[in-house]
C-alpha positions as CSV (number, residue, x, y, z in Angstrom):
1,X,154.3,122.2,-20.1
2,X,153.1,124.1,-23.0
3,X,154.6,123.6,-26.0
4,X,155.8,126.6,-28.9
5,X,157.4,126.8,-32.2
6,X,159.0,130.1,-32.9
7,X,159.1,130.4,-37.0
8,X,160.6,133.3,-39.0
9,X,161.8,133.7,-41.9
10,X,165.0,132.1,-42.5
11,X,167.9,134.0,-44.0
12,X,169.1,133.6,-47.5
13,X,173.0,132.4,-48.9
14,X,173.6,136.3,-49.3
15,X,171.2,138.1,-46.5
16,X,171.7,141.5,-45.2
17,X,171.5,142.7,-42.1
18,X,167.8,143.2,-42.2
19,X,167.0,139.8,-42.7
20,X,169.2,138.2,-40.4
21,X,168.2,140.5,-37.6
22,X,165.1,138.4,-37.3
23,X,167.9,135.5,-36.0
24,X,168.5,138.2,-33.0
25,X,164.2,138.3,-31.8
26,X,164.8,134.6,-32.1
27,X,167.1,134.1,-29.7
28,X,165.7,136.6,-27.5
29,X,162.5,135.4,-27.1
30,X,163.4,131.7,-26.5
31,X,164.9,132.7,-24.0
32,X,161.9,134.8,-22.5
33,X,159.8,132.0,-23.2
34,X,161.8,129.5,-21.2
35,X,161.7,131.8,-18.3
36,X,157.7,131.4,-18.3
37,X,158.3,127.6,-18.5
38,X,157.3,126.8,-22.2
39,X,159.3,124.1,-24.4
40,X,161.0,125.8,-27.2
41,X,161.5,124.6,-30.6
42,X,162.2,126.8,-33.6
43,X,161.6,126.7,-37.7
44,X,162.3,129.0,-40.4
45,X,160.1,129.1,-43.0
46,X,160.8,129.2,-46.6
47,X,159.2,129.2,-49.9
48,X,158.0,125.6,-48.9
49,X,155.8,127.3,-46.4
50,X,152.7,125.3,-47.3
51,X,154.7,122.2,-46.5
52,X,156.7,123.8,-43.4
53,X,153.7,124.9,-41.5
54,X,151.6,121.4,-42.4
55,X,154.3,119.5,-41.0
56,X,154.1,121.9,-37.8
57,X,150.3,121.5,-37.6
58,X,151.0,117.9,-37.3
59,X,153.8,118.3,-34.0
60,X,150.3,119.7,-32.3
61,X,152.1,122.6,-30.8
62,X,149.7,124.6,-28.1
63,X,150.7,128.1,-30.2
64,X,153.3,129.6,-32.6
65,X,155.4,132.6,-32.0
66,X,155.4,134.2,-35.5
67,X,158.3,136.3,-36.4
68,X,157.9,135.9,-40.2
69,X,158.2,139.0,-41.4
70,X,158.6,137.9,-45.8
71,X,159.1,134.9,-47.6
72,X,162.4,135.0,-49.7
73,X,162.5,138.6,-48.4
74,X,159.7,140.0,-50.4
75,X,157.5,141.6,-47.5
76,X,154.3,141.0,-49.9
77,X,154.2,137.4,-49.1
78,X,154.0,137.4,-45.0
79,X,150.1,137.4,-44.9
80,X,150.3,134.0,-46.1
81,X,152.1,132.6,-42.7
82,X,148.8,133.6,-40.5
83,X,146.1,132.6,-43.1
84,X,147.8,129.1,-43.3
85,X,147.9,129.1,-39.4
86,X,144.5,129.8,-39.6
87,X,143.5,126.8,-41.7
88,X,145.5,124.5,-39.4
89,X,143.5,126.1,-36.1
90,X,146.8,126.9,-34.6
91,X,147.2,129.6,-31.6
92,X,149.6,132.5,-32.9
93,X,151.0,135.3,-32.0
94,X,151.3,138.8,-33.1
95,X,148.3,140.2,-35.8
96,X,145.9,138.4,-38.1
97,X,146.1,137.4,-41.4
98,X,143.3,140.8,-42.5
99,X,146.0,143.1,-40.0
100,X,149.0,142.2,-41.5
101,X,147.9,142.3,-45.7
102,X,146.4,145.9,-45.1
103,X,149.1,147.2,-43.1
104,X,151.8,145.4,-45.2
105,X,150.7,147.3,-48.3
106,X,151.2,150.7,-47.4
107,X,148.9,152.3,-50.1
108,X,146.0,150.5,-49.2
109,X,146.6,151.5,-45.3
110,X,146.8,154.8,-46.4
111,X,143.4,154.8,-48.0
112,X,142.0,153.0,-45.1
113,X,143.6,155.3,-42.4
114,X,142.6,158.9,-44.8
115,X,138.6,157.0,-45.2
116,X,138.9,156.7,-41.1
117,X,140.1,160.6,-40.5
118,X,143.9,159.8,-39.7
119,X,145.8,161.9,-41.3
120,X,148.1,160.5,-43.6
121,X,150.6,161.8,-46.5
122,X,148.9,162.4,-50.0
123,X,150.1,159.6,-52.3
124,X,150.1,158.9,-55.9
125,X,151.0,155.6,-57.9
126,X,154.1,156.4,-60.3
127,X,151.5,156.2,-63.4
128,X,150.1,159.0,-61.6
129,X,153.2,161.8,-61.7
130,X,151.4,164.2,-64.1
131,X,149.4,165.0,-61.1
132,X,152.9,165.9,-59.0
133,X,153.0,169.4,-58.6
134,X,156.3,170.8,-59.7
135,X,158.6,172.3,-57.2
136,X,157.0,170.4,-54.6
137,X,159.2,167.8,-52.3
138,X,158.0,163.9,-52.4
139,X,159.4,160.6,-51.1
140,X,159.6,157.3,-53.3
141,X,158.5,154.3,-51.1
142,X,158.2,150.3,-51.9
143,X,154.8,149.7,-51.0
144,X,155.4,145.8,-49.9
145,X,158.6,146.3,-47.7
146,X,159.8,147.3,-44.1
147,X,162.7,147.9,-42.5
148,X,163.7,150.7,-44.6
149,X,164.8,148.7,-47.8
150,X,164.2,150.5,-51.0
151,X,164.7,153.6,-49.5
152,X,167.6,155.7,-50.2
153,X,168.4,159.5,-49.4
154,X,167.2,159.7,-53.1
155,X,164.4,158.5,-52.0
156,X,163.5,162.0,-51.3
157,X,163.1,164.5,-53.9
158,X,161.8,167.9,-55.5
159,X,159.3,167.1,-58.7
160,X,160.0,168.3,-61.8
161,X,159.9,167.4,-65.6
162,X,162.9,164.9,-65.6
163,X,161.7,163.1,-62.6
164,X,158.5,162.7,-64.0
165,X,159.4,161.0,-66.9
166,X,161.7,158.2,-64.6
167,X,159.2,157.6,-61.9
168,X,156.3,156.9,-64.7
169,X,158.7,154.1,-65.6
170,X,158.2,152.6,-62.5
171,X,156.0,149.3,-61.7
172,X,152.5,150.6,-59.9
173,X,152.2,146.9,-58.1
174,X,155.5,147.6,-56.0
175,X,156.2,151.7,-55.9
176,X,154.1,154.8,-54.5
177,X,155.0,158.5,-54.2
178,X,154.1,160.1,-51.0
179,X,154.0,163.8,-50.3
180,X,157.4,164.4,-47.9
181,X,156.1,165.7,-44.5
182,X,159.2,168.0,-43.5
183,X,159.7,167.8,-39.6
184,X,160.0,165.5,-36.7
185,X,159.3,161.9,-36.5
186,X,158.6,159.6,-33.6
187,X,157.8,155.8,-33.3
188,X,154.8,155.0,-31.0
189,X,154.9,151.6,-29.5
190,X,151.9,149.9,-28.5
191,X,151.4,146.7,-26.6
192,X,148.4,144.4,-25.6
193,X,147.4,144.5,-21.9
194,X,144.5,143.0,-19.1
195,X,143.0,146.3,-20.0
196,X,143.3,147.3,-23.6
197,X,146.3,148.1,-26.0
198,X,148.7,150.3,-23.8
199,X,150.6,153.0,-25.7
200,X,154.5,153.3,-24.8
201,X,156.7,156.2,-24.1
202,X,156.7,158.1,-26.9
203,X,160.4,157.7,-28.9
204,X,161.4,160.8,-31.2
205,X,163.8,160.0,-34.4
206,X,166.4,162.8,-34.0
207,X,168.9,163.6,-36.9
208,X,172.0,165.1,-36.0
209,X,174.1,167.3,-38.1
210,X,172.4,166.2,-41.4
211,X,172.5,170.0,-42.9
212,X,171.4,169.3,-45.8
213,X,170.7,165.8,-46.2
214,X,166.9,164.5,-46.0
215,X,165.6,164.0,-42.3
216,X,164.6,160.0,-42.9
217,X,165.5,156.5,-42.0
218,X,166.9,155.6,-44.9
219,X,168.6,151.8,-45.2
220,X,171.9,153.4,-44.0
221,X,170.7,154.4,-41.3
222,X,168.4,151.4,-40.3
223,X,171.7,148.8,-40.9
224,X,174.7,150.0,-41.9
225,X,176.7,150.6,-38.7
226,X,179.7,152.2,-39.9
227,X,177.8,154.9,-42.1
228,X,177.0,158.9,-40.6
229,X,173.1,158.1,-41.3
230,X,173.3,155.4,-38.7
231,X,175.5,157.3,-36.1
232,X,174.2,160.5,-36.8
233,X,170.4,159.2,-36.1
234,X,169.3,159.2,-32.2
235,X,166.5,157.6,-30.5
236,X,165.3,159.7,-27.7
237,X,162.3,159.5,-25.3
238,X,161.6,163.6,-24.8
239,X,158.4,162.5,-22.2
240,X,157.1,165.6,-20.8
241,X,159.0,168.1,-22.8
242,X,156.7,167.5,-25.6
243,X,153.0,169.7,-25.4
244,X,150.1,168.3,-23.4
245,X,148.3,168.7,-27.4
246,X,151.1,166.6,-28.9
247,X,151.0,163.6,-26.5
248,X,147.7,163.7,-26.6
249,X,147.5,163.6,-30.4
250,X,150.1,161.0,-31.0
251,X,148.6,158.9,-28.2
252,X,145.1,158.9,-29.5
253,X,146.5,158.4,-32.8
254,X,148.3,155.1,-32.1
255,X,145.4,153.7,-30.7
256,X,143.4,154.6,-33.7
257,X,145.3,152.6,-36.1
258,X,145.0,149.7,-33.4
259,X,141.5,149.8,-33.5
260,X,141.2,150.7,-37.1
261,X,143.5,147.4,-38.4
262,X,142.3,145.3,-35.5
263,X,145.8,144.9,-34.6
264,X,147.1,141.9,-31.4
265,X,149.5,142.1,-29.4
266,X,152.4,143.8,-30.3
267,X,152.7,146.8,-33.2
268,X,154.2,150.3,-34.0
269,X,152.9,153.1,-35.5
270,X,155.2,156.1,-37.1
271,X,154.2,159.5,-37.2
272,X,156.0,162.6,-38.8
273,X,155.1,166.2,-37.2
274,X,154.8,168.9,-39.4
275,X,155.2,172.8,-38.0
276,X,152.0,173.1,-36.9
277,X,152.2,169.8,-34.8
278,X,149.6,167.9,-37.0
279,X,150.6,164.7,-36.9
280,X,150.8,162.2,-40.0
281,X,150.6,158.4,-39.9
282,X,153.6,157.4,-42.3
283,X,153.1,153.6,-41.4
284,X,151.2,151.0,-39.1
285,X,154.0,148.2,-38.3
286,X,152.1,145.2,-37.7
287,X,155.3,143.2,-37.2
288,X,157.9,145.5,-35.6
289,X,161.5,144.3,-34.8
290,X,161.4,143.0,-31.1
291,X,165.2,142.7,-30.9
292,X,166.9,143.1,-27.8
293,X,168.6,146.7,-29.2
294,X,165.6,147.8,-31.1
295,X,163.1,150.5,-30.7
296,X,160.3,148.4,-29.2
297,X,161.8,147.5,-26.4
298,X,163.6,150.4,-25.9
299,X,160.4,151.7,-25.4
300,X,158.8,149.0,-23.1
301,X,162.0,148.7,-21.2
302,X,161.0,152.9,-20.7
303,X,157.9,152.4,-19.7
304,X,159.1,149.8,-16.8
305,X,158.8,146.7,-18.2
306,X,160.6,143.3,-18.8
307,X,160.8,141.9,-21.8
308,X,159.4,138.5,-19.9
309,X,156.4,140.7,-19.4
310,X,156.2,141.7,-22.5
311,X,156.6,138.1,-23.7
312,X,153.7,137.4,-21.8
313,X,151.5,140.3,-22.7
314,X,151.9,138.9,-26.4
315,X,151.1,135.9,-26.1
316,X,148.0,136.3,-23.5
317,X,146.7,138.1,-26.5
318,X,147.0,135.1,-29.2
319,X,145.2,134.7,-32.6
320,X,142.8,131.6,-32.4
């Protein structure tokens, strides 16, 4: 019987729901893993991650599910889980060390996605807002993080002299300005198979009723279940009601940033759709929630799949 740790990053005192839904994809793919006949143990990794996964390397496990998605919640740090499997020679799962630090720090996959031709918001580094031009709508993003933390309906904003002055106050290392793409957004899903990365149904982001407010998935919305962002914002799977052109484009763009970021296994990509149906890469996911009720699996579980296969598909596609 083969033999797997599944390690994530373990909760804080004080965690949010964003951290501890990691303890959900935990529990939901020990189970899936049992089905396929494979001894279970977990770990969650802490700041004493050199130790933790030393001590792992010596149980001689035959492959590690990695869910790790920061260390002490700062996404910046999660690189460091694969490159220490790596030194260890341990099987993982999910992308490799070079996938996940470009794709983590979303400035430097933006360069790497506008060098490759996907198109991808104009950014700027908060030193940068003399170049902002005034009038003009932008969005404030952390570069290191996922899961929507940082980002606030504030988040969103027209530029002008008085916000200039407060983002150029802001630290360059953790912060970027993007140009806000104004129009739909959908999250493409894409999943290793016998024959190449397969792209999933297409899911659109819908926002209903928000008038006025910014159309994005703001923290509220992401986590906090009694708040209107987070009722008011609908997954839908629209299928063939979207143009031949658009399906087309998002599905060949999916599989660009695959290839681009040499991506494994499992990953996401989000898009945004301006008028004219161009579409914009707003991130590559290298390590997307797999929870039961999240929008992976909503989306294999739409394209007619198990999560057992799934499970399976993941880890016939292992690092090392």
């Amino acid at each position: 019987m083969k033999k797997c740790f599944i390690i994530y990053n373990e909760p804080g005192v004080d965690a949010l729901a964003d951290e501890l839904d990691v303890l959900d994809q935990v529990e939901h793919i020990e189970n899936h893993l049992k089905e396929l006949g494979i001894d279970v143990k977990r770990k969650g990794i802490t700041a004493g991650f050199m130790t933790e996964i030393s001590l792992l390397a010596a149980e001689k496990p035959d492959f590690i599910f990695n869910l790790v998605e920061s260390i002490n919640n700062k996404g910046e740090l999660n690189y460091f889980i694969p490159a220490m499997l790596n030194m260890y020679s341990i099987p993982y799962s999910g992308n490799p060390v070079e996938a996940m630090f470009v794709t983590t720090s979303k400035t430097l996959a933006g360069k790497t996605m506008r060098n490759a031709g996907i198109r991808n918001a104009v950014s700027f580094f908060p030193s940068q807002a003399d170049k902002l031009q005034p009038g003009k709508r932008y969005i404030l993003k952390p570069i290191w993080e996922d899961g929507s933390l940082g980002i606030t309906a504030d988040s969103v904003f027209i530029f002008d002299k008085n916000t200039g002055e407060r983002l150029s106050k802001l630290d360059d290392t953790h912060w970027f300005i993007e140009e806000f793409i104004d129009g739909r957004e959908f999250n493409i899903s894409v999943l290793a198979g016998k024959d190449g990365p397969q792209v999933m149904p297409f899911a659109e982001i819908v926002f209903v009723d928000y008038d006025d407010r910014p159309r994005i998935i703001d923290f509220k919305a992401k986590w906090e279940e009694d708040s209107f962002e987070y009722e008011n914002t609908i997954r839908e799977f629209p299928g063939d009601k979207l143009s031949l052109k658009l399906q087309k484009e998002l599905r060949e763009t999916a599989l660009a940033c695959w290839h681009l970021f040499g991506l494994k296994g499992y990953a996401r990509v989000d898009v945004r759709i301006d008028s004219e149906e161009n579409v914009y890469v707003i991130e590559t996911n290298a390590n997307p929630c797999i929870s039961p009720n999240g929008g992976y699996v909503a989306a294999t579980r739409q394209a007619g799949l198990t999560f057992t296969e799934v499970v399976q598909r993941i880890i016939n596609d292992l690092n090392g």
